[in-house]
VEXLUM-966148 format. One record per residue (C-alpha): residue number from 1; residue in one letter; x, y, z. Coordinates in Angstrom, 1 decimal, padded with zeros to 4 digits, m for minus. Layout:
N
<pos=NUM, code=a, xx=X, yy=Y, zz=Z> .
...
***
This chain:
290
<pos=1, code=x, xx=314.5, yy=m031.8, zz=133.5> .
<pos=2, code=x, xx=316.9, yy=m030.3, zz=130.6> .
<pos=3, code=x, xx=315.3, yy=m026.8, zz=129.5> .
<pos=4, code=x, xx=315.1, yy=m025.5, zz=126.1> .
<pos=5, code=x, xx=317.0, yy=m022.6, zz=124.8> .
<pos=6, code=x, xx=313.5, yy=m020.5, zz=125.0> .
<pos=7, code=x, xx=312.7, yy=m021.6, zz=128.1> .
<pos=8, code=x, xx=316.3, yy=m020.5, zz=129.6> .
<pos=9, code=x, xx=315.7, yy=m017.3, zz=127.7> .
<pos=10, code=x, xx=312.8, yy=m016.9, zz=128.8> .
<pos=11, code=x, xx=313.3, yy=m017.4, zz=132.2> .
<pos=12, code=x, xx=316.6, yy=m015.4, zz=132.1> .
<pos=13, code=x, xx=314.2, yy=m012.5, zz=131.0> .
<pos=14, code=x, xx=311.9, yy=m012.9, zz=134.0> .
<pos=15, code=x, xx=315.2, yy=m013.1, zz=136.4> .
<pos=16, code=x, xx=316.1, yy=m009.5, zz=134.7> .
<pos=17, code=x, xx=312.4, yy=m007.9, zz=135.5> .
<pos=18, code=x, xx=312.2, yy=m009.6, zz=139.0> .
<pos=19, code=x, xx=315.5, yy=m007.6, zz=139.8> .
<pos=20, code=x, xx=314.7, yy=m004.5, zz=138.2> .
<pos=21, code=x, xx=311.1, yy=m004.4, zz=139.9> .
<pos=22, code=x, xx=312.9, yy=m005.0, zz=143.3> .
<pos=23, code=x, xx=315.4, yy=m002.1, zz=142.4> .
<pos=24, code=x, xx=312.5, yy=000.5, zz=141.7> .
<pos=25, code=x, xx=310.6, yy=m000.6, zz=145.0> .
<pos=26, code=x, xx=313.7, yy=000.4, zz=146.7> .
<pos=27, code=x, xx=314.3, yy=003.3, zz=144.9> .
<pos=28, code=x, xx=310.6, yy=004.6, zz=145.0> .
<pos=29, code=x, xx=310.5, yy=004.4, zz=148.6> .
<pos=30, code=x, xx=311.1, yy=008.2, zz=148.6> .
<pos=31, code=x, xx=308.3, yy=008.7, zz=147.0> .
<pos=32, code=x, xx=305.8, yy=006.4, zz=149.4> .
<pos=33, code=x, xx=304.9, yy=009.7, zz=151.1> .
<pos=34, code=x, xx=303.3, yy=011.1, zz=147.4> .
<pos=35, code=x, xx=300.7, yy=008.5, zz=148.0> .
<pos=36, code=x, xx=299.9, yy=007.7, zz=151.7> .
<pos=37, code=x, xx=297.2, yy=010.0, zz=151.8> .
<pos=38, code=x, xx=295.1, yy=008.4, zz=149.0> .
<pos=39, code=x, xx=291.8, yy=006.9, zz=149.2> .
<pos=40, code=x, xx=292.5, yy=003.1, zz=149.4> .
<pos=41, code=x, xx=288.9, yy=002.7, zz=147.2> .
<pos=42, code=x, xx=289.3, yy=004.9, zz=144.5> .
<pos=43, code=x, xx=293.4, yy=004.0, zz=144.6> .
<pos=44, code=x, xx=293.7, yy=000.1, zz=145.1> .
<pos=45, code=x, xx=297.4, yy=m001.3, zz=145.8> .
<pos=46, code=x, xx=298.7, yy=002.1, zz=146.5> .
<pos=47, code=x, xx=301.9, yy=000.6, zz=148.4> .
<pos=48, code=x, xx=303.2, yy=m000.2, zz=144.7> .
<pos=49, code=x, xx=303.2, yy=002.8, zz=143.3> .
<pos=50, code=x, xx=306.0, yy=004.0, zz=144.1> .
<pos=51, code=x, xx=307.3, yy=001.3, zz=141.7> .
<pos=52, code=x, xx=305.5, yy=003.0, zz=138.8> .
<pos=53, code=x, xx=306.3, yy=006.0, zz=139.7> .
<pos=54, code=x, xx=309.9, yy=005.3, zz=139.7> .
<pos=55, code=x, xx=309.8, yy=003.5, zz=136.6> .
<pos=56, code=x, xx=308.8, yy=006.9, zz=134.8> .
<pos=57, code=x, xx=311.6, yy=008.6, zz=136.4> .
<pos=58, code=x, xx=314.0, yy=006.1, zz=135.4> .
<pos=59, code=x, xx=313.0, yy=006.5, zz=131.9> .
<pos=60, code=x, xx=312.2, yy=010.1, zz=132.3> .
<pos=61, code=x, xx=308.7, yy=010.4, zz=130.9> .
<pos=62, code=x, xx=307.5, yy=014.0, zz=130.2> .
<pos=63, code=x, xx=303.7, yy=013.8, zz=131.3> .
<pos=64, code=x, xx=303.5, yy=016.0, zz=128.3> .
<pos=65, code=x, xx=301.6, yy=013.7, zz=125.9> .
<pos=66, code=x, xx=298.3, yy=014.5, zz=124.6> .
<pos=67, code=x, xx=297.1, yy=012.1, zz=126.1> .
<pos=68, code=x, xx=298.3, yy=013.0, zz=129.3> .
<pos=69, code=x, xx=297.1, yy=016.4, zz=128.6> .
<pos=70, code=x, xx=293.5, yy=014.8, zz=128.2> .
<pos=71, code=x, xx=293.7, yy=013.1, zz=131.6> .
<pos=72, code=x, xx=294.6, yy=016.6, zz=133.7> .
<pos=73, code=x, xx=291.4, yy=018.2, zz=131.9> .
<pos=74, code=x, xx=289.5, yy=015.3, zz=132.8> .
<pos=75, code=x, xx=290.9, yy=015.1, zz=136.7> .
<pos=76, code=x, xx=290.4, yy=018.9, zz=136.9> .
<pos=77, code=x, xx=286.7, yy=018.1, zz=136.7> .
<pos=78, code=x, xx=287.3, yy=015.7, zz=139.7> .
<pos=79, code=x, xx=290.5, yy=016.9, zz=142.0> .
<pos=80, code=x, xx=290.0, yy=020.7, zz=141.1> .
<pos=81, code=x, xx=292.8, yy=022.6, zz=138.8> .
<pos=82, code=x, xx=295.6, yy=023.0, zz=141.6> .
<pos=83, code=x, xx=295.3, yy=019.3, zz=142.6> .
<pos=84, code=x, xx=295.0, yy=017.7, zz=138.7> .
<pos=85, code=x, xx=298.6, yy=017.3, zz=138.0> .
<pos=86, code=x, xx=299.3, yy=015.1, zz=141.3> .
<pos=87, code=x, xx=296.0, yy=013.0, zz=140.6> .
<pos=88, code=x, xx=297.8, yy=012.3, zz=136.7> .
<pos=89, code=x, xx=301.3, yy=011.4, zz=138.0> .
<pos=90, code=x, xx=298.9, yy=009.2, zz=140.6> .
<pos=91, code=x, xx=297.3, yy=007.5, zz=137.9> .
<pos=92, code=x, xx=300.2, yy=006.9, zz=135.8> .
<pos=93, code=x, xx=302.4, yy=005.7, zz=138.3> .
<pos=94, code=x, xx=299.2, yy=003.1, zz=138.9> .
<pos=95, code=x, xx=298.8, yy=002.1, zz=135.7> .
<pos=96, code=x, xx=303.1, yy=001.2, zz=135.4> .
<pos=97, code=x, xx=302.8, yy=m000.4, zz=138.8> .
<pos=98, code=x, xx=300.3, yy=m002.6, zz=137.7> .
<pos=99, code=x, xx=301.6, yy=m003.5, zz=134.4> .
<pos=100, code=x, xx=304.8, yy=m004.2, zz=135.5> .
<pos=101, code=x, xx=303.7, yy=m006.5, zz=138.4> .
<pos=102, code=x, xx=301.4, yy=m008.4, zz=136.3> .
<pos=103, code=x, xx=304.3, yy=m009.0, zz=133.5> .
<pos=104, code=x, xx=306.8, yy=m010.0, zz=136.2> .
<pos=105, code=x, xx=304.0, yy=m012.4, zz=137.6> .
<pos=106, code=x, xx=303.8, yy=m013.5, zz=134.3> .
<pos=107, code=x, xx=307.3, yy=m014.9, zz=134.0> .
<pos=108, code=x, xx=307.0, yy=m016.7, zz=137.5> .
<pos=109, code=x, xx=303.7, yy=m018.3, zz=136.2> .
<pos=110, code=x, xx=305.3, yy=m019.4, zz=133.4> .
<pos=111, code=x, xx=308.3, yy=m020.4, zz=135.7> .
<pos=112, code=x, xx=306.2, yy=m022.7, zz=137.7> .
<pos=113, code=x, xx=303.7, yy=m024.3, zz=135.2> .
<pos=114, code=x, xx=305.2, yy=m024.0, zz=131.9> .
<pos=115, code=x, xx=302.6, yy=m022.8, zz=130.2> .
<pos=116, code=x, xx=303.2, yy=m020.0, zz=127.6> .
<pos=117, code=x, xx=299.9, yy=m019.4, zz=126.6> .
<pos=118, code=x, xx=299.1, yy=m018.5, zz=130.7> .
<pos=119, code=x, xx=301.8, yy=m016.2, zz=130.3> .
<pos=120, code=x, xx=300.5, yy=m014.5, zz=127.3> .
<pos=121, code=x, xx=297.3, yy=m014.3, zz=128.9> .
<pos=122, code=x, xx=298.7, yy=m012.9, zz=131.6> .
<pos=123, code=x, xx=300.7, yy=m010.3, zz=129.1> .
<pos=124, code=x, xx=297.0, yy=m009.4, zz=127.9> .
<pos=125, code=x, xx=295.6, yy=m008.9, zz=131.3> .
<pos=126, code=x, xx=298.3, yy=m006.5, zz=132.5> .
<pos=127, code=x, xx=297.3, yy=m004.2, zz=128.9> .
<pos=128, code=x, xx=293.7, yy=m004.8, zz=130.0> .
<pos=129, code=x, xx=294.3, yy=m003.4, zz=133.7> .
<pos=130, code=x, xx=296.6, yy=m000.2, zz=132.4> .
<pos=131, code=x, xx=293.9, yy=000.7, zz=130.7> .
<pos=132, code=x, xx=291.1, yy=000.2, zz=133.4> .
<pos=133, code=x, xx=293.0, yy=002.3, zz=135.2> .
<pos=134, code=x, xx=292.3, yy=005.5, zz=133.2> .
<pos=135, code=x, xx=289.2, yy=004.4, zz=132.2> .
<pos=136, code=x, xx=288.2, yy=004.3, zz=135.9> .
<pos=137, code=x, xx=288.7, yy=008.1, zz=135.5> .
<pos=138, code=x, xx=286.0, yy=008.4, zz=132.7> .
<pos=139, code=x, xx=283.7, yy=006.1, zz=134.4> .
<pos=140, code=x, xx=284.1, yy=008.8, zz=137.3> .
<pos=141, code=x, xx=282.8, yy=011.4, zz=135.5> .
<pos=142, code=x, xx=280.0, yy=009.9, zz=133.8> .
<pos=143, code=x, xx=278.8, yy=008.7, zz=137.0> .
<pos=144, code=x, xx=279.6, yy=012.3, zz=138.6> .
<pos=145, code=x, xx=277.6, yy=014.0, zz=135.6> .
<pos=146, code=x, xx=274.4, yy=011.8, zz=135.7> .
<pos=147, code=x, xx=274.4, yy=012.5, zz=139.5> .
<pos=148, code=x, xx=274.6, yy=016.1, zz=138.8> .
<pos=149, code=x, xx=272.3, yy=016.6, zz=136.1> .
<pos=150, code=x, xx=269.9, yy=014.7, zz=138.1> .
<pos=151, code=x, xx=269.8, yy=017.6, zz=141.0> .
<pos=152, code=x, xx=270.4, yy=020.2, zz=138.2> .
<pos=153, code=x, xx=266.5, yy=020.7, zz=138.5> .
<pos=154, code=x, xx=266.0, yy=021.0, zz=142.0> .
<pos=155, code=x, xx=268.6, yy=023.4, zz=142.0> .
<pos=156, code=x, xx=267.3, yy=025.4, zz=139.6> .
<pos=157, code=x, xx=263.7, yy=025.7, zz=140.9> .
<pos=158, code=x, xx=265.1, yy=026.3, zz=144.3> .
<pos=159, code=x, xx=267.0, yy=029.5, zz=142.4> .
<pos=160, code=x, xx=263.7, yy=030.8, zz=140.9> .
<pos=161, code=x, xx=261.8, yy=030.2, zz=143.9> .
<pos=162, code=x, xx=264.0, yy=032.3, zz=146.2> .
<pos=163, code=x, xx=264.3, yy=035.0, zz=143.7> .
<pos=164, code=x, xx=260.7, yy=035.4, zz=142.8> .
<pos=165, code=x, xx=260.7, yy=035.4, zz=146.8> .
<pos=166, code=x, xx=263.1, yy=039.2, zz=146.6> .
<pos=167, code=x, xx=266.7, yy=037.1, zz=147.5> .
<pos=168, code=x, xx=269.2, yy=039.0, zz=146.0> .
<pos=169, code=x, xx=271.3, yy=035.9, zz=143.6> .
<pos=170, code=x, xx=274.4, yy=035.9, zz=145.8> .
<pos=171, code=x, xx=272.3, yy=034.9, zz=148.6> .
<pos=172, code=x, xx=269.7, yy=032.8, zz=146.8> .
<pos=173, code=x, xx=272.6, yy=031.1, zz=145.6> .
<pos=174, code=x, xx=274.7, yy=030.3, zz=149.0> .
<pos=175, code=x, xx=271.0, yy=028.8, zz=150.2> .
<pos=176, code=x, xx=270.6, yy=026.5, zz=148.0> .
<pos=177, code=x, xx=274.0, yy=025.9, zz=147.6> .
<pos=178, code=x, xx=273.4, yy=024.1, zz=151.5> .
<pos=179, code=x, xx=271.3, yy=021.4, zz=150.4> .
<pos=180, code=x, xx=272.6, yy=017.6, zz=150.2> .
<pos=181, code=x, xx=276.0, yy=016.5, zz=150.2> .
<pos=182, code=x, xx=275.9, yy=016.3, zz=146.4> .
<pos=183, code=x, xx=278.6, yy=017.3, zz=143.5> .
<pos=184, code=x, xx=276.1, yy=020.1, zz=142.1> .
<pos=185, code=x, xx=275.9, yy=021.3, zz=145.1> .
<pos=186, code=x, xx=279.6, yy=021.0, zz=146.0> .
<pos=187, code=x, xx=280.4, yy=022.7, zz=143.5> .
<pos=188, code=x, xx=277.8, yy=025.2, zz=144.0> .
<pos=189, code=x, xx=279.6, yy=025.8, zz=147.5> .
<pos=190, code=x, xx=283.1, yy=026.2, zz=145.8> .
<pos=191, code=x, xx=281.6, yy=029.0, zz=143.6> .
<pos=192, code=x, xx=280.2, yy=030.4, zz=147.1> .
<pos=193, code=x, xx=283.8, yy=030.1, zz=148.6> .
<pos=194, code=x, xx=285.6, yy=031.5, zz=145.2> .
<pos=195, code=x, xx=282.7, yy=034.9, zz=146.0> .
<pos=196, code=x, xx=283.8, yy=035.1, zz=149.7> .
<pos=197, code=x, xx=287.6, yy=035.2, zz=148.3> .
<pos=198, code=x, xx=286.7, yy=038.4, zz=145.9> .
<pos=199, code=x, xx=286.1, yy=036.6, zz=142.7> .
<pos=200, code=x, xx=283.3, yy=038.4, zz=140.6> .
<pos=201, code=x, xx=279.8, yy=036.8, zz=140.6> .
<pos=202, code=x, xx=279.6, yy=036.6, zz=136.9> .
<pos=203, code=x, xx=283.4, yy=035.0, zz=136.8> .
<pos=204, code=x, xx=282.6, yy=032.4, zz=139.7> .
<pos=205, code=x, xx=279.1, yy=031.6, zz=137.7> .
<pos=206, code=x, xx=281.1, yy=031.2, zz=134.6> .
<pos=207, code=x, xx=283.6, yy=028.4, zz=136.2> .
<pos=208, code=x, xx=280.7, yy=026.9, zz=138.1> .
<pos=209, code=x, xx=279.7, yy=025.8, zz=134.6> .
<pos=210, code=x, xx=282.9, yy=024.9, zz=132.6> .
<pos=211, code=x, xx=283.8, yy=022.9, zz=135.8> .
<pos=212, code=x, xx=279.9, yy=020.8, zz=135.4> .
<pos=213, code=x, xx=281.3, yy=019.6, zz=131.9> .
<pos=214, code=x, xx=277.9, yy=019.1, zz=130.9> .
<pos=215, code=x, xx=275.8, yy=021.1, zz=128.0> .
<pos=216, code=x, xx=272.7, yy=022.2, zz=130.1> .
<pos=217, code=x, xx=274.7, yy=023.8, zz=132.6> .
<pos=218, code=x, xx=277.0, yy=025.3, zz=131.5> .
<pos=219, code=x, xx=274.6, yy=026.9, zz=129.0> .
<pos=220, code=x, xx=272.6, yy=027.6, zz=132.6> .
<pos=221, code=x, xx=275.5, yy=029.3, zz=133.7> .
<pos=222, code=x, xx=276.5, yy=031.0, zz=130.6> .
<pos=223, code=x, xx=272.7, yy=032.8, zz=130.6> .
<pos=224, code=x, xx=273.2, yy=033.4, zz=134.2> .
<pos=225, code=x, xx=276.0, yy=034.9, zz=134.2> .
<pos=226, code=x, xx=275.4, yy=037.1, zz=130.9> .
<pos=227, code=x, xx=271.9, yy=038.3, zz=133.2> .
<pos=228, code=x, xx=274.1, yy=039.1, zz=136.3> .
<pos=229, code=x, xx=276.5, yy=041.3, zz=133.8> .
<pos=230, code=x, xx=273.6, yy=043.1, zz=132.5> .
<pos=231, code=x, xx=272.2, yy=044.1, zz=135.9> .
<pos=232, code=x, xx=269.9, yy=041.2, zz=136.9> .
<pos=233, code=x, xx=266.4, yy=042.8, zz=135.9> .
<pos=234, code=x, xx=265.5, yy=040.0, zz=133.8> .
<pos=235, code=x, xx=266.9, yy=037.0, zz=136.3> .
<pos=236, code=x, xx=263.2, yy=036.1, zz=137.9> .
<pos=237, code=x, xx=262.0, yy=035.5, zz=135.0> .
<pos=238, code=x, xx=265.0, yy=034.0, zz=133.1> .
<pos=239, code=x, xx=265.2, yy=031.6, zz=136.0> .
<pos=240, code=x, xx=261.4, yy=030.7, zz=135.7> .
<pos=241, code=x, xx=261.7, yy=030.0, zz=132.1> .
<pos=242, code=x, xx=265.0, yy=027.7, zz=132.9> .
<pos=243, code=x, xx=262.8, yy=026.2, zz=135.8> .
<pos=244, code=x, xx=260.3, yy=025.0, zz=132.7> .
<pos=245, code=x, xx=262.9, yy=023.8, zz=130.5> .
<pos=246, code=x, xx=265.2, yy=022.2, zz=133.4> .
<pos=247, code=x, xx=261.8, yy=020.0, zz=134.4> .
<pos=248, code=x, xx=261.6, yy=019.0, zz=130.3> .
<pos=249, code=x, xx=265.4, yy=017.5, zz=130.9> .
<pos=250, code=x, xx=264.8, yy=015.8, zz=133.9> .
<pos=251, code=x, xx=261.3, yy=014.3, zz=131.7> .
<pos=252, code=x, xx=263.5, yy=013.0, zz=129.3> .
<pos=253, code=x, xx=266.1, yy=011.4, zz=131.5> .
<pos=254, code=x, xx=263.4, yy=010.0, zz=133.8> .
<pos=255, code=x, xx=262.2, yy=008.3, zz=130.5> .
<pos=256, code=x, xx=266.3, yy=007.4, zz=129.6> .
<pos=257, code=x, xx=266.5, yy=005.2, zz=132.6> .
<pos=258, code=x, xx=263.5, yy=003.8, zz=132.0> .
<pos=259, code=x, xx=264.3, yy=002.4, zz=128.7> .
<pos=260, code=x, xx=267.2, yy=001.2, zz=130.0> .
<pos=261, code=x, xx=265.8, yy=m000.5, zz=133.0> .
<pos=262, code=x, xx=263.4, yy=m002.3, zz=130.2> .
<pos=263, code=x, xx=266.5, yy=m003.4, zz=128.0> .
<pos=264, code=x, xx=268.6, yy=m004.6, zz=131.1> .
<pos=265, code=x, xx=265.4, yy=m007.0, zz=132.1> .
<pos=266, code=x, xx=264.6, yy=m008.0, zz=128.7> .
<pos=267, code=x, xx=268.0, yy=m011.1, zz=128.9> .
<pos=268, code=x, xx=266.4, yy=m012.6, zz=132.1> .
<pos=269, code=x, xx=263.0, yy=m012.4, zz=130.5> .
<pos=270, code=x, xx=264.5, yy=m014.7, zz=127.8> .
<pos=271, code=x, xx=266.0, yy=m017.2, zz=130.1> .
<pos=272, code=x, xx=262.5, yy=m017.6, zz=132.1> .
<pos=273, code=x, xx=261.1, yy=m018.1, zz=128.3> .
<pos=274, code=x, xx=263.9, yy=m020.2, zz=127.2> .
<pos=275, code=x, xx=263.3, yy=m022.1, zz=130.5> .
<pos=276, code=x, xx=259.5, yy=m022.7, zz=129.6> .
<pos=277, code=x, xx=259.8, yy=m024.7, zz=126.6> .
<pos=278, code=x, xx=262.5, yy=m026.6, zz=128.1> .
<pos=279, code=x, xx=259.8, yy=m027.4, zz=130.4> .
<pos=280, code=x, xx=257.3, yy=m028.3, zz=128.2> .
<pos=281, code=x, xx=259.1, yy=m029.6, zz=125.2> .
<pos=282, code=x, xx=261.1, yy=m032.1, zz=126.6> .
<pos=283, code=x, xx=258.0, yy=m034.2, zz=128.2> .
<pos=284, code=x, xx=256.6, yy=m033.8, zz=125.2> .
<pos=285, code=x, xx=259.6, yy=m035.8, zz=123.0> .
<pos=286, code=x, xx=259.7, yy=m038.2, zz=126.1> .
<pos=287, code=x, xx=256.5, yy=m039.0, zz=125.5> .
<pos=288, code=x, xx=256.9, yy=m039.6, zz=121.9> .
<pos=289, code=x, xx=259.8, yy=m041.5, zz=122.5> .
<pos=290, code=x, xx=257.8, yy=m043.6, zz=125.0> .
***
């Protein structure tokens, strides 16, 4: 079979990648260590990374970007501060792996059917999984805030109940802190850890909420805090009243999921209606046929 000019070029190309991709894998191998200890679940392919991660050495990316910067606030939330700059070299030396598999694949696709609009495709995929990749990390956290905000009002009764009780909010605080194995609580046991370590109540408070990310706790925390600084007097009562408006919140998520739980059903409601008049209309035309 003769082959065109763009097919030679083409393929000439995909020779060029193959080769460099094998080059990185050897030269990443000293980084295979930077990424042995990762989940498998929350990391898939991790034996490539070293690929990626070599590819941005080799072209000496900063991880200075804004958007980069965006990614460490947002795996801060997730990996704690000391831990968010390994998680964001992690991620981008995921989402080069990835895309430079899937274009080398592309090229031996296009090697072995001929098809350019399979290799385009593929082209498109490898975009399409570099950006899953960090979006995986946004998904994360919205997953990790509606699971928080969910036990924010447990927590918060269990607060004014032990402090209406006498508890002093240091200790009221490290017992509830022991309930489920839950990220409000987890992090509610890191502010515990950060007291034990001499970090001021109303500072550890304070970080409890900016590390939440969400408006009604860190507002929580914030009044918390600002009735700790003052003394306490007021924190019964203060606690009561955030009990009330805690319960309101959960209310209206309650009544969130289940409008959503209505929309979600409301597409296989249509197909069992759709399926009804199929059902009866089309005896009916064969009978007026007939």
């Amino acid at each position: 079979m003769i082959l065109s000019t763009g097919q030679i070029v083409l393929m000439s190309l995909g020779t060029l990648l193959l080769a460099a991709w094998a080059y990185l894998l050897v030269v990443g191998r000293k980084h295979e260590s930077m990424f042995a200890t990762l989940d498998p679940k929350d990391f898939p392919l991790r034996a490539i990374y070293p690929v990626g991660y070599a590819l941005l050495d080799q072209v000496r990316y900063s991880f200075q970007s804004r958007g980069d910067s965006r990614l460490r606030e947002q795996l801060e939330v997730l990996y704690n501060r000391q831990y968010a700059e390994y998680y964001m070299r992690t991620v981008r030396a995921q989402q080069a792996s990835a895309g430079l598999t899937l274009l080398v694949l592309s090229f031996g696709l296009y090697g072995l059917t001929g098809s350019a609009a399979l290799m385009v495709l593929t082209w498109v995929l490898a975009g399409l999984t570099a950006y899953y990749f960090q979006n995986a990390v946004t998904v994360r956290i919205r997953q990790r805030n509606e699971q928080m905000i969910r036990d924010f009002c447990e927590v918060v009764s269990t607060l004014a109940l032990l402090t209406n009780a006498g508890m002093i909010l240091r200790e009221a605080w490290r017992q509830t802190s022991l309930g489920a194995d839950r990220v409000i609580y987890r992090e509610m046991r890191l502010s515990v850890e950060e007291i034990d370590n001499g970090m001021p109540e109303v500072e550890a408070i304070h970080r409890f909420g900016i590390r939440s990310m969400l408006p009604e706790v860190k507002k929580f925390a914030s009044t918390l805090a600002q009735s700790v600084a003052k003394g306490g007097g007021d924190l019964p009562a203060m606690l009561t009243a955030q009990s009330s408006e805690s319960w309101h919140i959960k209310k209206q998520l309650v009544q969130r999921e289940s409008n959503k739980a209505a929309s979600k059903l409301l597409f296989p409601m249509l197909l069992m209606f759709a399926g009804i008049l199929v059902m009866v209309i089309v005896p009916m035309f064969l009978g007026i046929g007939l």
